[in-house]
C-alpha positions in Angstrom: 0.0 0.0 0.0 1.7 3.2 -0.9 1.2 5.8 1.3 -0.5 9.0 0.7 0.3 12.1 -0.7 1.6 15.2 1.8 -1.0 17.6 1.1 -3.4 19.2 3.2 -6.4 21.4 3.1 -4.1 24.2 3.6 -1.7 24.3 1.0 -5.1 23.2 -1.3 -6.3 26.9 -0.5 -3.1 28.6 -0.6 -2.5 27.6 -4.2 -6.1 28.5 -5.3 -5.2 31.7 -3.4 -2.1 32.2 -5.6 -4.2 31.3 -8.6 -7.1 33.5 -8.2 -5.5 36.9 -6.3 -4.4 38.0 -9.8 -7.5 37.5 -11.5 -9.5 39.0 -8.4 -7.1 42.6 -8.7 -7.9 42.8 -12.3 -11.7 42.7 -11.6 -11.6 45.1 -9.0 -9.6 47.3 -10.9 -12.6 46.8 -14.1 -15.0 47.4 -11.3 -14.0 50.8 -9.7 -13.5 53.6 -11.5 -12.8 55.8 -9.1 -9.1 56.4 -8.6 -8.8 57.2 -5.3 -11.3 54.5 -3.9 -9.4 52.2 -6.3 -5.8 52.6 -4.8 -7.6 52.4 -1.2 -9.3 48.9 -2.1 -6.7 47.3 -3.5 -4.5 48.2 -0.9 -6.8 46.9 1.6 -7.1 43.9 -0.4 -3.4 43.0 -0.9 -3.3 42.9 3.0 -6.1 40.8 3.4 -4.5 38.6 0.8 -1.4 38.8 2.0 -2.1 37.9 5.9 -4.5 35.2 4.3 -1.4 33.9 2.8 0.7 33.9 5.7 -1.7 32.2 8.2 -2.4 29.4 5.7 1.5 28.5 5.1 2.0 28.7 8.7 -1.4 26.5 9.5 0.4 24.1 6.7 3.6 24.1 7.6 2.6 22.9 11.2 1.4 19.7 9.9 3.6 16.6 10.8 3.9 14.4 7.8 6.2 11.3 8.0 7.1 10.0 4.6 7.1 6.6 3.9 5.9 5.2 7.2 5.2 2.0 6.2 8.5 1.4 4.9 10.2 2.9 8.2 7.6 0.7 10.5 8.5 -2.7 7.9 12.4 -2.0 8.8 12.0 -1.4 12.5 9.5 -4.7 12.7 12.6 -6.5 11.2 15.3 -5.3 13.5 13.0 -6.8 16.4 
């Protein structure tokens, strides 16, 4: 049995993050005209991006993964 993948929920949402956030400026930027209100938007969007991205690498990197368990568990059952 192979074992699974190291992935996690986490790092699934940071890389839609990283997909979307460029395609989620450019609509704001089509959506507000204003210039002014524009800058002040975007701006508070690229933090909440930003922090979003932050707390989800953090929340992912604290996830203890083990590779190939089975394999280490097999070799220390036969040194027994």
């Amino acid at each position: 049995m192979m074992t699974p993948l190291a992935i996690s929920n986490y790092l699934g949402l940071l890389l839609l993050l990283g997909f979307i956030y460029p395609f989620l400026l450019v609509a704001i930027n089509f959506v507000i005209y204003a210039p002014i209100r524009r800058n002040k938007i975007t701006g508070w969007f690229n933090i909440i991006c930003a922090l979003l991205a932050i707390i989800l690498l953090v929340l992912h990197l604290n996830i203890e993964i083990i590779y190939g368990k089975d394999l280490l568990d097999a070799w220390s059952n036969h040194q027994k």
